[in-house]
C-alpha positions as CSV (number, residue, x, y, z in Angstrom):
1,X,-103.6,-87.4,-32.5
2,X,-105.2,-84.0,-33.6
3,X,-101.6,-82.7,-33.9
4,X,-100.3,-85.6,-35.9
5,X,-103.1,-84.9,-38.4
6,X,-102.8,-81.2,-38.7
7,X,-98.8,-81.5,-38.8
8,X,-99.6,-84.4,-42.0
9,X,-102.3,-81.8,-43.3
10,X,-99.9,-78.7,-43.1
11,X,-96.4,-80.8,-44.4
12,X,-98.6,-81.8,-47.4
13,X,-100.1,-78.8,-48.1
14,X,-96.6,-76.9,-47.8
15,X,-95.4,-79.7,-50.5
16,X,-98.3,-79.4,-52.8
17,X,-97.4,-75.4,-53.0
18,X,-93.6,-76.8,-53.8
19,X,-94.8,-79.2,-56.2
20,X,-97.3,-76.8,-58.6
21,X,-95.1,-73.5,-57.8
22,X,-97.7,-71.9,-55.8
23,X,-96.5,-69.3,-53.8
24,X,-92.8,-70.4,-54.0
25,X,-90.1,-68.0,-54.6
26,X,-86.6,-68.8,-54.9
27,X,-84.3,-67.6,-52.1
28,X,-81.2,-66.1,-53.3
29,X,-78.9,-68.5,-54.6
30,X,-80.7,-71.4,-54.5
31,X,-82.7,-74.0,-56.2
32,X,-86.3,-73.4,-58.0
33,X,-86.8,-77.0,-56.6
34,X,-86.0,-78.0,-53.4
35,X,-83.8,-80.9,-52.9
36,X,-86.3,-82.8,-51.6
37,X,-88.9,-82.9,-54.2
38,X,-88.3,-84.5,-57.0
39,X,-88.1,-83.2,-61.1
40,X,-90.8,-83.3,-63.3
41,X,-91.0,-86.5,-65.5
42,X,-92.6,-85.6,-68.6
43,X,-91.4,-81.7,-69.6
44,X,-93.3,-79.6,-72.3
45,X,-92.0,-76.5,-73.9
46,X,-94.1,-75.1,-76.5
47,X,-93.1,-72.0,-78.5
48,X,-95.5,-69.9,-80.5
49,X,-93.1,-67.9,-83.0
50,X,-94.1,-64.6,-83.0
51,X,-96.6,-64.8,-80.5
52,X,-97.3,-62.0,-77.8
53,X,-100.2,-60.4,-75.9
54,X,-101.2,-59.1,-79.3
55,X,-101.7,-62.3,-80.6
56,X,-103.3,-64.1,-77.7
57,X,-106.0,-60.9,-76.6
58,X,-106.7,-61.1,-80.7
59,X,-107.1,-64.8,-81.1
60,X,-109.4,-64.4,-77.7
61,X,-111.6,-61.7,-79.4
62,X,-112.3,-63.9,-82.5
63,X,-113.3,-66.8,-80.1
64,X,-115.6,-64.7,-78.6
65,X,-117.1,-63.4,-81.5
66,X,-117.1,-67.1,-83.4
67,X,-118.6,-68.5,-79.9
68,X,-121.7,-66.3,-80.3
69,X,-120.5,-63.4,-78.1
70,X,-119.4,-59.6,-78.6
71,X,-115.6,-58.6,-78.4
72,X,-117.3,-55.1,-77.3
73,X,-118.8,-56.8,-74.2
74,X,-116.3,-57.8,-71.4
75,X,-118.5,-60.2,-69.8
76,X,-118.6,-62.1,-73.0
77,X,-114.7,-62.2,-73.3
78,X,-114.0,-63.3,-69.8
79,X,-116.0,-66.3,-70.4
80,X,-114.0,-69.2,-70.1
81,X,-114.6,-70.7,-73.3
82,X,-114.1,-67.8,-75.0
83,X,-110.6,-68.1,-73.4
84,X,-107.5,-69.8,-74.7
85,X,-106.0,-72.8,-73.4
86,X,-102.3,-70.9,-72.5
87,X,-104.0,-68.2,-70.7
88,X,-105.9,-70.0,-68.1
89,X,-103.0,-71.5,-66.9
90,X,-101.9,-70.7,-63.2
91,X,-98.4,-69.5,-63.3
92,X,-97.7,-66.5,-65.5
93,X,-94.5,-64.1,-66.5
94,X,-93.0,-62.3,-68.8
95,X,-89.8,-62.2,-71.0
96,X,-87.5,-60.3,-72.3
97,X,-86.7,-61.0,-76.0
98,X,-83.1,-58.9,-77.5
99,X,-80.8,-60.7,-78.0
100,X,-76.9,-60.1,-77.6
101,X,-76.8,-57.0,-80.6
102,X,-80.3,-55.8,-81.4
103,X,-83.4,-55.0,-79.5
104,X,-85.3,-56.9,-82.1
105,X,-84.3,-60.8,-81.6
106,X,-84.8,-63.3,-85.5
107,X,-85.4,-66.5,-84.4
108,X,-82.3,-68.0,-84.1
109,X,-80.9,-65.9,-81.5
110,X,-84.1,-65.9,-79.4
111,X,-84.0,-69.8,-80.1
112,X,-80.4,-70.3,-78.4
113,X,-81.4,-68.2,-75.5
114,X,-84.5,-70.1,-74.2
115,X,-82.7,-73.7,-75.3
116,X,-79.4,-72.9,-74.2
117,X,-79.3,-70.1,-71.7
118,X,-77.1,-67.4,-73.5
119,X,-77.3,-64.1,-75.9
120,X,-76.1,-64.2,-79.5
121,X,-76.6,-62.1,-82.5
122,X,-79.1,-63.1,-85.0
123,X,-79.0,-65.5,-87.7
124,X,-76.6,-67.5,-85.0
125,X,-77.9,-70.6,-83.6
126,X,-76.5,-72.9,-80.3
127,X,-73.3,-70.5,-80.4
128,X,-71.9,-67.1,-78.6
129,X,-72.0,-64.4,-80.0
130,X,-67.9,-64.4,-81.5
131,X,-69.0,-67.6,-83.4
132,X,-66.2,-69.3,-81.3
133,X,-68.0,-71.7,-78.8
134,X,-71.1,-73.6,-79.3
135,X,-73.4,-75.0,-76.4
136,X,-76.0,-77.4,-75.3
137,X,-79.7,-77.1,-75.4
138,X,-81.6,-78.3,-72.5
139,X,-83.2,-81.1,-74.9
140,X,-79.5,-82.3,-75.4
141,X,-78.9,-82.1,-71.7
142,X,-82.3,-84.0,-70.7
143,X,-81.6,-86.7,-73.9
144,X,-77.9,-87.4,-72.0
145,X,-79.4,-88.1,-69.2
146,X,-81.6,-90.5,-70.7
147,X,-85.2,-88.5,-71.5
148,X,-86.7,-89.0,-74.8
149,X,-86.9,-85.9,-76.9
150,X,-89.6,-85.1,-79.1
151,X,-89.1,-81.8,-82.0
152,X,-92.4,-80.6,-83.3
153,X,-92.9,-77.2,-85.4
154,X,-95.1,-76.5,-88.2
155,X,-92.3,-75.0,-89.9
156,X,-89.7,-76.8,-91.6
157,X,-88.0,-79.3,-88.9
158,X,-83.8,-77.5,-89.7
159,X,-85.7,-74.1,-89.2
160,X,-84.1,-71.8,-86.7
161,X,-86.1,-72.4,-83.6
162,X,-86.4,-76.5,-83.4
163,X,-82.7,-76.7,-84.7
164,X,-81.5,-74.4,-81.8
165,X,-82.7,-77.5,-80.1
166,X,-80.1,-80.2,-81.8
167,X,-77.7,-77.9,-84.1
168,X,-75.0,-75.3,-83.3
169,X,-74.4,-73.1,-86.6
170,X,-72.6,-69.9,-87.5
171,X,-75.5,-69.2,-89.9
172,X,-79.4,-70.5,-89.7
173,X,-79.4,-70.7,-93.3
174,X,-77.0,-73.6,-93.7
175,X,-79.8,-75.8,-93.5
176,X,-78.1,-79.0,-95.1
177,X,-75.9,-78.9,-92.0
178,X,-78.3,-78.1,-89.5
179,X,-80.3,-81.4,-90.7
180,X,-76.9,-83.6,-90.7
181,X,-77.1,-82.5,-87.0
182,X,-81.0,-83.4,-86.9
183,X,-80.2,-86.8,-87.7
184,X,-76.9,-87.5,-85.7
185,X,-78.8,-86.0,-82.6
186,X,-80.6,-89.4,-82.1
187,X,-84.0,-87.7,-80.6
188,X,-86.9,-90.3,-80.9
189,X,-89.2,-87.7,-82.5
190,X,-89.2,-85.1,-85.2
191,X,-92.8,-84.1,-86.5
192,X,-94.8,-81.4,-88.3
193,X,-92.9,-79.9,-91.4
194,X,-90.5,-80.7,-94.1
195,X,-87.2,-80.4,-94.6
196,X,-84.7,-77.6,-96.3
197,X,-82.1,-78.2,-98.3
198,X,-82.9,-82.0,-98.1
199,X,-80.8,-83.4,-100.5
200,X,-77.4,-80.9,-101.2
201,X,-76.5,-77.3,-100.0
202,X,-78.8,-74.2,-98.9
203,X,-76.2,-72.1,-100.2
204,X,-72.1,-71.3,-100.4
205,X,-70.5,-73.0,-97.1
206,X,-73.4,-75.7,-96.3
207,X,-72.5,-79.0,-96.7
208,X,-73.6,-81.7,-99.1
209,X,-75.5,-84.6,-97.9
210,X,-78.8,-86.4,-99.0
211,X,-81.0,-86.0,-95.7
212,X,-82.7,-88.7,-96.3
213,X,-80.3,-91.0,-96.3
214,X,-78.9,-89.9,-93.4
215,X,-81.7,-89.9,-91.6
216,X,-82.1,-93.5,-92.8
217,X,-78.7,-94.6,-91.8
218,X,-79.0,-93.6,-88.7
219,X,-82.5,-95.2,-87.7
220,X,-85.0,-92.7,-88.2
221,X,-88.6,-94.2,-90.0
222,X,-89.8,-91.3,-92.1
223,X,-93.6,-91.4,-92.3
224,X,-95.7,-89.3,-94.3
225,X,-98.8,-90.0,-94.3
226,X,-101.9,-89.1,-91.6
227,X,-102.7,-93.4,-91.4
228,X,-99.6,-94.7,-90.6
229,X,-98.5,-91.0,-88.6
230,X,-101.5,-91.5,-86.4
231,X,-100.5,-95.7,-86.2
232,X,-98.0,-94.7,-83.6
233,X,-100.1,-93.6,-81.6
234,X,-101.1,-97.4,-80.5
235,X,-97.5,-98.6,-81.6
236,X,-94.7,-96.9,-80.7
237,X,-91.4,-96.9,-82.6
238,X,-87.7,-96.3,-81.4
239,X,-86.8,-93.1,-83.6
240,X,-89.4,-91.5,-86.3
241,X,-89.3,-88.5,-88.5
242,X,-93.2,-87.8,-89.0
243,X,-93.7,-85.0,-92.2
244,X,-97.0,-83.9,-93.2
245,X,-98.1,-85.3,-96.6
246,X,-99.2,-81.9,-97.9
247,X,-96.9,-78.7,-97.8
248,X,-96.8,-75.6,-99.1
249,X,-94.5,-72.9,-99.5
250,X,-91.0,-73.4,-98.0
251,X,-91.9,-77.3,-97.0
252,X,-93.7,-75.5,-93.8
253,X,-97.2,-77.1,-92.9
254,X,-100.4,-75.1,-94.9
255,X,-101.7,-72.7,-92.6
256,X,-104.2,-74.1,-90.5
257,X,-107.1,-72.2,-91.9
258,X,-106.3,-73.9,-95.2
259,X,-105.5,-77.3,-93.9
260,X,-105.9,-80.2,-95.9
261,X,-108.2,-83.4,-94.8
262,X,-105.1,-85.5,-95.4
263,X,-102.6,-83.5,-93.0
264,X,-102.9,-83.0,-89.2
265,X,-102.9,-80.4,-87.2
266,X,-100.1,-79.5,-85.3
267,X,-102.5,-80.6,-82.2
268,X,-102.4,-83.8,-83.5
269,X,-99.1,-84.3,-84.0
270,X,-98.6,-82.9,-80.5
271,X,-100.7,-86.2,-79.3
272,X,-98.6,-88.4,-81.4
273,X,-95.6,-87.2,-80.3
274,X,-97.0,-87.9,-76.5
275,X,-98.3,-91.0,-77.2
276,X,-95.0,-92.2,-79.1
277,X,-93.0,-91.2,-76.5
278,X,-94.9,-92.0,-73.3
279,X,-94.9,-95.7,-75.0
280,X,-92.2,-98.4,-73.9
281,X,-90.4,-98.3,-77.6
282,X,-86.6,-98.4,-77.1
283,X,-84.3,-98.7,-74.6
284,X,-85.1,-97.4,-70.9
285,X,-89.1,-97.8,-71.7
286,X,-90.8,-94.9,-70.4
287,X,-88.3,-92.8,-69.0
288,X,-90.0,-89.5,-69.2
289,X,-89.6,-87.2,-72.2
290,X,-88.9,-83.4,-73.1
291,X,-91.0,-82.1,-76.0
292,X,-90.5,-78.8,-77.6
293,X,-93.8,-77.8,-80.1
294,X,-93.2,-74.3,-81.9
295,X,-96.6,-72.9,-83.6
296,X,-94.0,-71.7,-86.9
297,X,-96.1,-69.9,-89.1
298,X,-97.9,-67.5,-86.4
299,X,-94.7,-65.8,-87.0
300,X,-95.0,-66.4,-90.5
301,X,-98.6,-65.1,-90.7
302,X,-97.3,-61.8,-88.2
303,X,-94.9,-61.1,-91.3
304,X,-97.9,-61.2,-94.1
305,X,-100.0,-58.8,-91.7
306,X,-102.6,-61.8,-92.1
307,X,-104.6,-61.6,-88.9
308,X,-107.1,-64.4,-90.1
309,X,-104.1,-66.7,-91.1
310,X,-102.0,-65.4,-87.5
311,X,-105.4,-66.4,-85.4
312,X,-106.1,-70.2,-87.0
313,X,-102.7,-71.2,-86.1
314,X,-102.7,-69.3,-82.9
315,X,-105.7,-72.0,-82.5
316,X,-103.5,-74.7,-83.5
317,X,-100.6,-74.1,-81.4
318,X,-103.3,-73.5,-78.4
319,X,-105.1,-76.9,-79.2
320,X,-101.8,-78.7,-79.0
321,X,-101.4,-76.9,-75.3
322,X,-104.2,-78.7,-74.6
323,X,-103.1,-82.1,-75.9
324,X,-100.2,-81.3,-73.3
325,X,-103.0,-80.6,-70.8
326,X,-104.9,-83.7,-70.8
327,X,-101.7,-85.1,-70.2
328,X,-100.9,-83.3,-67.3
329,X,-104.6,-83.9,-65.7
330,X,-103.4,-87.6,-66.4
331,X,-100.0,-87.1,-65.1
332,X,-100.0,-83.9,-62.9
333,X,-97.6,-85.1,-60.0
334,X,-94.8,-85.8,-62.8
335,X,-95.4,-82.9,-65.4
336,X,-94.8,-79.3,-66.6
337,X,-96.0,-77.6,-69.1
338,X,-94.5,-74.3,-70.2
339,X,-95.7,-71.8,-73.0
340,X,-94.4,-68.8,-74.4
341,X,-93.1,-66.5,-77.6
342,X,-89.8,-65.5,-78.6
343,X,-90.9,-62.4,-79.7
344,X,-93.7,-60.5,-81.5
345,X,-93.9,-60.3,-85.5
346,X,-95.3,-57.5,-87.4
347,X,-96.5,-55.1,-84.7
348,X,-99.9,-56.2,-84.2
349,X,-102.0,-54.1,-82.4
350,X,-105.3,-54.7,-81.1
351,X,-107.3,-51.5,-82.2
352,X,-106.9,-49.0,-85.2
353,X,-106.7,-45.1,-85.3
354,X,-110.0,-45.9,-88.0
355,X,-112.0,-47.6,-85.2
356,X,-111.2,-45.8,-81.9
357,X,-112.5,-48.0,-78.9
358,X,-114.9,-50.4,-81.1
359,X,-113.7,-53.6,-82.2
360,X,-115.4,-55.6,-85.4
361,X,-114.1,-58.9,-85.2
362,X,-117.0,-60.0,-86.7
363,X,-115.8,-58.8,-90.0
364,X,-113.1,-61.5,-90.1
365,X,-115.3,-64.2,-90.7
366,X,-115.5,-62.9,-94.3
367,X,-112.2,-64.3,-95.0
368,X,-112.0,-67.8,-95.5
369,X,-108.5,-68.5,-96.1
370,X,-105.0,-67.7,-95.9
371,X,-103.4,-64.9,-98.1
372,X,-101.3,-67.4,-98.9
373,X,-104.1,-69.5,-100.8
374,X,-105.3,-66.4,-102.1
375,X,-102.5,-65.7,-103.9
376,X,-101.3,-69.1,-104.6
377,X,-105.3,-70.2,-106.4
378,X,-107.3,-67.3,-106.7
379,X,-104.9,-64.2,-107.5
380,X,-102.5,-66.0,-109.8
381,X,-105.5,-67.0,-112.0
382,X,-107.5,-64.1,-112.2
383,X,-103.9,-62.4,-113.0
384,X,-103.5,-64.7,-115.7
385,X,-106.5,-63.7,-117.7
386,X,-106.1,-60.1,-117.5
387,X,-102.5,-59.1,-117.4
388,X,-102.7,-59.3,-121.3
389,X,-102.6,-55.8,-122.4
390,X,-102.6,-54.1,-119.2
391,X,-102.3,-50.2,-118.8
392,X,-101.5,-49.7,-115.3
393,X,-102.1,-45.6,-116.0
394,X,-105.5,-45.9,-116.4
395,X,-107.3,-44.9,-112.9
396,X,-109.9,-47.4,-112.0
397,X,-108.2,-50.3,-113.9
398,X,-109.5,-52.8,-110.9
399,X,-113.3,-51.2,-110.4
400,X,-113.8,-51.4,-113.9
401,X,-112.8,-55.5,-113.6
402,X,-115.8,-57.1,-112.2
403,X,-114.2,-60.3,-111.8
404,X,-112.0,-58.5,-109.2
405,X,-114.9,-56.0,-107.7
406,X,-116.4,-59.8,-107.0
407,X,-113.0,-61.8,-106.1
408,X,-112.7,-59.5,-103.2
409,X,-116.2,-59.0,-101.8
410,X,-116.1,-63.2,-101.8
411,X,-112.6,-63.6,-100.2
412,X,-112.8,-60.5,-98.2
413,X,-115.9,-59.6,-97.7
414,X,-115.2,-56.3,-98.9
415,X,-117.5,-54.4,-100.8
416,X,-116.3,-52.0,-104.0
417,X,-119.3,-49.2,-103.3
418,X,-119.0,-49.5,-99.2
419,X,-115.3,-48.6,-99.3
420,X,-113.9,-44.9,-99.1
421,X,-112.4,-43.2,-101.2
422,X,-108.7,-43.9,-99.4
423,X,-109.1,-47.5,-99.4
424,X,-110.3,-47.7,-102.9
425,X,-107.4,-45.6,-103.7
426,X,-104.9,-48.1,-102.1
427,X,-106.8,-50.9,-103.7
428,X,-106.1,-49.4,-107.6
429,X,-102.3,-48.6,-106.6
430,X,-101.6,-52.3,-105.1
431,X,-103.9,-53.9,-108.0
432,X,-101.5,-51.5,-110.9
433,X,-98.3,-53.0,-108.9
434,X,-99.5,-56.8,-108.8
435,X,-100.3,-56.4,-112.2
436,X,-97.2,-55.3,-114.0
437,X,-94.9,-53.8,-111.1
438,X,-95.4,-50.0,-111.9
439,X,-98.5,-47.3,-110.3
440,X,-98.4,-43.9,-109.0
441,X,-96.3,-44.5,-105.9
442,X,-92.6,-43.6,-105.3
443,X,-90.3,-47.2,-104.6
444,X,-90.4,-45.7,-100.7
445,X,-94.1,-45.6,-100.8
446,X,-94.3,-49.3,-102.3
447,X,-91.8,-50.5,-100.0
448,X,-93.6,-49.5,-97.0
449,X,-97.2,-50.0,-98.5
450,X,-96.2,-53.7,-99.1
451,X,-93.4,-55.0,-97.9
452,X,-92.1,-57.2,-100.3
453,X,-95.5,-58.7,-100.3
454,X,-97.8,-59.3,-103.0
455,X,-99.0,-55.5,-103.1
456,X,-103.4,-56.7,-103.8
457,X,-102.5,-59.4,-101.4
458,X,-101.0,-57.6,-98.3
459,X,-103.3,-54.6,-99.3
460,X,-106.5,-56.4,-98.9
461,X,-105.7,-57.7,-95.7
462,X,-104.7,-54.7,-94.4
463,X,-108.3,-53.4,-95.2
464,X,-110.0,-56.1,-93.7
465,X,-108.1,-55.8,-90.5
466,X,-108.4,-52.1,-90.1
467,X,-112.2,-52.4,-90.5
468,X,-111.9,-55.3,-87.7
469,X,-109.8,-52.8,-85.4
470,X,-106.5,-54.7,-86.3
471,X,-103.5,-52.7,-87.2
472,X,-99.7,-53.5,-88.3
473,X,-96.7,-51.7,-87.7
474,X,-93.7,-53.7,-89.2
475,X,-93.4,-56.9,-91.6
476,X,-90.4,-58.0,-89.4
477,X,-89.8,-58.5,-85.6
478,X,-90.7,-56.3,-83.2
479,X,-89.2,-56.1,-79.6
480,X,-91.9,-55.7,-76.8
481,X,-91.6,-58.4,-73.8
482,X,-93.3,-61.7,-74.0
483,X,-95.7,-63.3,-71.7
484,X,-95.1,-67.0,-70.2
485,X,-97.6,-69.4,-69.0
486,X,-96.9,-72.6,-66.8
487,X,-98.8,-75.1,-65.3
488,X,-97.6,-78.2,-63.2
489,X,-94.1,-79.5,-61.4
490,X,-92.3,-76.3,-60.2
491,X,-94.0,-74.4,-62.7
492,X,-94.0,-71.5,-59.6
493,X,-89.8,-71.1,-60.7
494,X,-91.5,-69.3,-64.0
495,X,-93.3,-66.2,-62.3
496,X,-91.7,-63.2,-62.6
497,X,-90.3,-60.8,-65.1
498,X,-86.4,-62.3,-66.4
499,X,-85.0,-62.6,-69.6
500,X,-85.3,-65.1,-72.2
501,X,-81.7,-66.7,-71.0
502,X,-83.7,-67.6,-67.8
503,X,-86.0,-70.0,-69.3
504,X,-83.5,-72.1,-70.4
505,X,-81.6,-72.0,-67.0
506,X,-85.3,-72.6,-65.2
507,X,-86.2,-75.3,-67.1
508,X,-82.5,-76.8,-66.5
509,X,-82.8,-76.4,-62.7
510,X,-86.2,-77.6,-62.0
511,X,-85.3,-80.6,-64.3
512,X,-82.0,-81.2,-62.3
513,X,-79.8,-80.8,-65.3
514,X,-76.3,-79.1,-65.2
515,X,-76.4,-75.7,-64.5
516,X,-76.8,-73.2,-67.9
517,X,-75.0,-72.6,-69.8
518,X,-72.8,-75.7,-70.9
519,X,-70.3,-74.8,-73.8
520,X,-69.4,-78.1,-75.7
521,X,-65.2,-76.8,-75.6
């Protein structure tokens, strides 16, 4: 009798470890999952664009400090509140990011290799390299064998990374044809963001179709507004397109430091999209379900050099983990959950050669909001009343505008008579620049001071972030490794160092789809 227990006790255990990935490593050759153990029901893939150890040890620095603690004192920052969601999860790796011609990935090409298991150049999206044969994603594969599919991102829905998901293009900017493919993919969800290009062509070579009506013809309920988004929630519907009734720039969702009352978060959506899919709408009831969540405009926030904006919708996209989460503690026999970046954006760096080995990330709570609101309300109309007359030569054009000295001490916190001499310096040149588009500088100084960037804009986060011991290398991608977090059914297949073609071929085995990749010819 003692023996029958302790060989039950030992056979569980030993299936437990198979089940959450603990301590399993795959023999040469064969399975992440055993035969014997069945695939996860409900599969969760979330994506933070431009998200990387940077990123996630910044955003864990700001909770501290916001949570009452020091970012100088470890014991504070190991606290588990003061952790994120992501990074308490059991199972970590890390991924490669370059993709098949450049050592820094875009989007697309990172996008096809964690959906569809291969390299491609940038720009390309579900296709090799030779822009001659196009694949399957793993959401395709898990749709065709009868999983619901959920596509969320806070970035427009025919962006690069949730279209590698449903679309295979020669170019990610042919966004009229990436959302024909949106809407002939027949996925039961789509949330977060707009659309591109909705209603004729991004450019030469895109087609020329009104989205909406496609979308229409072929099922989908476009909802846009928080009542009736939340509504499903309690009742489920077959196929639904749910867009944020606010947007800003680019039909992407408003960062979430600057989100409006009526919108919600991308955490929220996240529960939507489990609730709507989880339901018994449609054919097969609940047949399990493969959601895909990208946090879009970390990325977009890496480019800016805006750590404040890059932290709130590192938040976000960690809040939605946790939607995923309470799922899983629901759930935790039938589900995975697997989080990760597809590259970093903008070379963050946590410290500055101005701070040394102290960190102030208390000085980021002076900032209120996005440099995207700050141009878009404040800076366009202070610009407005004083670009009348302007003389860019004159030296001190923005300390002798006290309507400026006070702008930036409000939005900043930065005060005019505490900054040096350097930083003052760069505050005159940028303010000259977004004035009238001439100063001091050379066109090689302005393009690396700026970016392309509203010159008082980026400038003045810069500052702030230096002073915080944040720096920024790059307004593009950079190519360091990623980290990975998992948590549940054979999330043990995920530890490790691999590529970014690996996920996609993971994901595919532990969810007993065909092997990756699968060209469509």
């Amino acid at each position: 009798m003692f023996f029958t227990r302790f060989l039950s006790a030992t056979i569980a255990l030993a299936l437990g470890a198979l089940v959450s990935g603990a301590g399993w490593a795959q023999p040469a050759g064969s399975s992440y999952l055993p035969a014997f153990v069945s695939s996860p029901k409900y599969v969760f893939f979330f994506l933070g664009d431009g998200m990387s150890a940077s990123q996630i040890q910044a955003t864990e620095a700001y909770l501290t400090t916001i949570n009452g603690g020091s970012a100088r004192v470890a014991e504070d920052l190991l606290k588990p509140e003061n952790r994120l969601i992501m990074s308490k999860m059991p199972i970590n790796g890390m991924q490669t990011t370059y993709d098949a011609n450049a050592l820094m990935t875009d989007s697309a090409s990172s996008a096809t290799a964690f959906s569809a298991g291969i390299k491609t150049k940038s720009g390309v999206i579900g296709m090799d390299e030779n822009l001659v044969r196009s694949v399957k994603s793993v959401a395709e594969l898990a749709h065709e064998r009868g999983m619901k599919v959920g596509i969320l991102s806070s970035v427009p829905l025919n962006h690069a990374t949730p279209a590698a998901y449903y679309a295979s293009v020669t170019s990610r900017g042919l966004y009229n044809n990436i959302g024909i493919q949106m809407a002939e993919s027949g996925y039961e969800f789509f949330g977060g963001a707009g659309l591109l290009a909705a209603t004729g062509p991004a450019r030469d070579g895109d087609t020329d179709q009104n989205l909406w009506d496609l979308l229409d013809a072929h099922g989908y309920e476009l909802r846009n507004d928080r009542e009736s988004i939340l509504a499903l929630t309690q009742n489920p519907r077959d196929k639904v397109v749910a867009i944020n009734p606010v947007l800003a720039g680019s039909e992407s969702m408003p960062y979430a430091i600057d989100r409006p009352e009526d919108n919600l978060s991308l955490a929220e959506m996240t529960e939507v999209a489990i609730a709507n899919l989880s339901g018994t709408s449609g054919p097969g009831g609940d047949s399990g379900f493969f959601i895909m969540v990208e946090g879009g405009k970390i990325d977009w926030a890496g480019h800016a050099n805006d750590a404040m904006a890059n932290i709130g919708d590192m938040l976000d996209f960690d809040a939605a983990v946790g939607k995923a989460l309470e799922f899983y503690n629901q759930h935790p026999r039938d589900t995975l959950i697997v989080v990760t970046g597809d590259h970093e954006t903008g070379g963050m760096t946590v410290g500055h050669a101005t701070t040394a080995y102290t960190a102030y990330y208390d000085r980021l709570l002076d900032q209120p909001n996005s440099y995207e609101y700050f141009q878009n309300v404040h800076w366009a109309a202070h610009k407005e009343a004083h670009e009348s007359g302007y003389d860019w030569t004159r030296p001190d054009n923005l300390a002798s505008t006290p309507e400026m000295v006070e702008l930036i001490e409000q939005q900043f916190g930065l005060v005019w008579d505490e900054l040096n001499e350097y930083q003052q310096e760069k505050l005159e040149d940028a303010y000259d620049m977004s004035m009238v588009g001439e100063n001091r500088n050379s066109s090689a100084e302005n393009n690396l001071l700026y970016g392309g960037y509203e010159p008082i804009v980026v400038t003045l986060t810069h500052i702030l972030n230096e002073e915080a011991s944040i720096g920024w290398t790059s307004y593009s991608h950079t190519g360091v490794p990623v980290p990975l977090f998992a948590q549940g059914r054979a999330a043990g297949a995920f530890k490790g160092f691999y590529d970014n073609t690996d996920i996609a071929k993971k994901l595919a085995d532990v969810m007993r789809l065909p092997e990756m990749p699968v060209y469509r010819d």
